[in-house]
C-alpha positions as CSV (number, residue, x, y, z in Angstrom):
1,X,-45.9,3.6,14.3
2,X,-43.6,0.7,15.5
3,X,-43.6,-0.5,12.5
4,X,-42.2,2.6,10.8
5,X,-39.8,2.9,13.9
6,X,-38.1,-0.7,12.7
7,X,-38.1,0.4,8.8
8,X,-35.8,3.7,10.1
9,X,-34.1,1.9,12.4
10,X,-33.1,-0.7,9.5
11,X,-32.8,2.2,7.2
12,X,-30.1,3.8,8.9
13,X,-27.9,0.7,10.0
14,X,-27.9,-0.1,6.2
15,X,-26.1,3.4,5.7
16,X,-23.3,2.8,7.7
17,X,-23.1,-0.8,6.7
18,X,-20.9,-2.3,3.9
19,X,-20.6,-6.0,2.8
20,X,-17.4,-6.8,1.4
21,X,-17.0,-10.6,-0.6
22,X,-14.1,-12.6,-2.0
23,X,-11.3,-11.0,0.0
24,X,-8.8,-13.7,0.3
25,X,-8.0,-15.4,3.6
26,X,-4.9,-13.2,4.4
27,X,-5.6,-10.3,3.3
28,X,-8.6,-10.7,6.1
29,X,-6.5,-12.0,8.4
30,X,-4.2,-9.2,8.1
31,X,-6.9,-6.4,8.1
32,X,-8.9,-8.0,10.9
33,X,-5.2,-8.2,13.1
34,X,-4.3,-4.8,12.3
35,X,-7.3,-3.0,13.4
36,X,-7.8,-4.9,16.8
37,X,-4.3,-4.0,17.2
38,X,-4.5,0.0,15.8
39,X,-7.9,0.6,15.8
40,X,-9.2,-1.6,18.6
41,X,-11.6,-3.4,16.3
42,X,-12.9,-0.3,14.1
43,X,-13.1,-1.8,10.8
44,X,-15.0,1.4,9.6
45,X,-11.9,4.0,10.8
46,X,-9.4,1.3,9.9
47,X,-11.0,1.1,6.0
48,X,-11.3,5.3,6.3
49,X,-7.8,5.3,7.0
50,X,-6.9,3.2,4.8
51,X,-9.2,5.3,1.8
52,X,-7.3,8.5,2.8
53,X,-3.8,7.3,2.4
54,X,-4.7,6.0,-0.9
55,X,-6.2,9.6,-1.8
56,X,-2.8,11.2,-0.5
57,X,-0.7,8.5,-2.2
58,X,-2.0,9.1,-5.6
59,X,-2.0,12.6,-5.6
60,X,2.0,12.3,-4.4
61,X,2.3,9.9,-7.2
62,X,0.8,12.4,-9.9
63,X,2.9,15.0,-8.9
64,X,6.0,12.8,-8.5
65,X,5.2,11.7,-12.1
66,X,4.8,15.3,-13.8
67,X,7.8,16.3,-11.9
68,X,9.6,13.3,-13.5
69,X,8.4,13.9,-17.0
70,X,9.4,17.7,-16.6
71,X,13.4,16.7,-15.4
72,X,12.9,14.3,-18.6
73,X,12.4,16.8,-21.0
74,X,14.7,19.5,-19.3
75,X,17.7,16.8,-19.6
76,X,17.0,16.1,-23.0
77,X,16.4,19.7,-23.9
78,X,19.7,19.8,-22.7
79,X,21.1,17.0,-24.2
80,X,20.2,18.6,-27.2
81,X,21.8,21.5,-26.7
82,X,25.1,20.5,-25.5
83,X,25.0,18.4,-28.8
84,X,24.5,21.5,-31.0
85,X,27.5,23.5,-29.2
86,X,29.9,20.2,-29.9
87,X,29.3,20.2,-33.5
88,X,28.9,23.7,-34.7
89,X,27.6,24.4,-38.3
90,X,30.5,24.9,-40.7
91,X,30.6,25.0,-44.6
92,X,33.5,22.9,-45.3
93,X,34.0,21.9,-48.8
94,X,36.6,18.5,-48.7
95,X,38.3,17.8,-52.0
96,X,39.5,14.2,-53.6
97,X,43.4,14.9,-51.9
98,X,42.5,15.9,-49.2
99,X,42.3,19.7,-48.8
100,X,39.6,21.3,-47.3
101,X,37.5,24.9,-48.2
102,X,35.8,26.2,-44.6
103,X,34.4,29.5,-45.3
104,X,36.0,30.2,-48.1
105,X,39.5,29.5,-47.0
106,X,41.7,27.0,-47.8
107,X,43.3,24.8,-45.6
């Protein structure tokens, strides 16, 4: 009965537990400052934090990106059409000296 007692015990401080390796010295030394400082030593709401601004930052940076591509292609749609109102189709026929036939009169 003890013994099962212990195994649970172990069971569930493994749960909330996480091991992290090969964080460089400052990057630890920052963390570790900032939550003593913010979250009085919370390493577990500092790192939940943390995970939830990422979430929220990459979602405002995928809708910051298909907002860009969309202003992209709206200025170059209308790139393109401000180029086709400059140079209106025309039939012009130009001859060797010089005159020119545009629709069918001369000029």
């Amino acid at each position: 009965m003890v013994n099962e007692n212990i195994k649970e015990i172990v069971f569930k401080d493994r749960e909330t537990r996480l091991n992290i390796s090969r964080v460089p010295k400052k990057t630890r030394e920052e963390f570790t400052k900032f939550a003593e400082e913010e979250f009085e030593g919370d390493y577990g709401m500092l790192l939940k934090e943390l995970w939830e601004k990422y979430k929220d930052y990459s979602m405002i940076q995928q809708t910051f990106d298909v907002k860009l591509n969309y202003i992209i292609q709206l200025l170059e749609n209308e790139k393109g059409t401000a180029s086709q109102e400059r140079k209106p189709e025309k039939n012009i026929i130009k001859f060797l000296d010089g005159r020119k036939v545009e629709k069918g009169v001369k000029k």
